[in-house]
N, C-alpha and C positions, 0 to 999 in steps of 0.2 A: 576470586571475586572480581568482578567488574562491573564500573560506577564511572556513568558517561552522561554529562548532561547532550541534552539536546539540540540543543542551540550551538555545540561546539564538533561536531560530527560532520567533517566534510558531504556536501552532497554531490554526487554525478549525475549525469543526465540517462535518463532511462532509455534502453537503444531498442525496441520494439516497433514493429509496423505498426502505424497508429495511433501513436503517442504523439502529445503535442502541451509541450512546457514542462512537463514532470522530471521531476529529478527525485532520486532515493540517497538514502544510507543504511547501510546495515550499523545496528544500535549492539547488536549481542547477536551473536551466531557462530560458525564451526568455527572459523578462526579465532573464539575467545574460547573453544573447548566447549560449548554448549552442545551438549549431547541429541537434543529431541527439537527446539524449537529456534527460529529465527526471528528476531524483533527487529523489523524494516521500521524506517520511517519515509515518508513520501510527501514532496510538496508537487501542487500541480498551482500553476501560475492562474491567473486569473483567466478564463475563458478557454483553458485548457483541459486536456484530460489523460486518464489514461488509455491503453488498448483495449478494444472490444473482446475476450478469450473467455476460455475456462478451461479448465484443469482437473486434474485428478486428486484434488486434495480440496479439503476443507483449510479457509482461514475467517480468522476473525478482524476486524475491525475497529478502531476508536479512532473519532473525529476530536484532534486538538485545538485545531482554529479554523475559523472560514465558515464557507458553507458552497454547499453544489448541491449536486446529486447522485445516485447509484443508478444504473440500470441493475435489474436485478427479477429474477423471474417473467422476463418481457417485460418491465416495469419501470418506467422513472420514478424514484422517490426522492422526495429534500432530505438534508442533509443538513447538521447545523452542529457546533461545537460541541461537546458533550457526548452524542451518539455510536453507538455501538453497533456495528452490524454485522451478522453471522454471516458467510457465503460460502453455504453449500460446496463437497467437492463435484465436478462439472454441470455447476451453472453457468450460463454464461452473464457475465459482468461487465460495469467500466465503472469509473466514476468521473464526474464532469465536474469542475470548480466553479463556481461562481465568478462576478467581476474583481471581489474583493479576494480571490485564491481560497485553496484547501490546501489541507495539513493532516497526514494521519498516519497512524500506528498499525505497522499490518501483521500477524503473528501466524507464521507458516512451517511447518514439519521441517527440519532441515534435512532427514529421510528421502523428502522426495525431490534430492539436486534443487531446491528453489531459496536457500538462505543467501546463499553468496552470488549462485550463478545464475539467474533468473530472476531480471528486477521488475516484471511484470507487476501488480499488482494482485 
């Protein structure tokens, strides 16, 4: 069993072309023995974001704090604490933080090499 608050999980900074203030932690994944799934956390500073990609896997989303937005099916949409958002595997994505930051939970296959070694979003 592993039981990790959140607020005490070191973050690094996310080393992708086109990142700008994001930093991650991995919350549960292969290195606690987690078989199937990676629970990332991700802050993106205020007026930052993550890289423009998409990939071969489907992840999901939950917004803890802040607010921005996603691109998301050619799409900008808001973004606000509470929200959850599906993304398709190769869509292509980013998410942008607003002035006051974002904060969010990303839950991806640890299957497809991206729990530990891929801090993209």
């Amino acid at each position: 069993m592993v039981i990790r608050n959140i607020d005490q999980v070191p973050l690094q900074p996310v080393q992708m072309a086109g990142v700008n203030g994001a930093t991650m932690a991995i919350m549960v994944g292969r290195g606690d023995g987690a078989p199937n799934f990676a629970l990332r956390q991700f802050r993106v500073e205020g007026g930052g974001n993550t890289p423009r990609h998409a990939h071969d896997y489907e992840h999901e989303v939950f917004i803890v704090s802040g607010s921005g937005t996603v691109l998301l099916g050619g799409t900008e949409q808001p973004l606000r604490a509470g929200d959850v958002i599906y993304v398709p595997a190769d869509h292509e994505h980013q998410f942008k933080a607003s002035a006051e930051g974002l904060r969010f939970l990303c839950l991806v296959p640890v299957t497809r090499n991206c729990g530990e070694d891929t801090p993209g979003s």
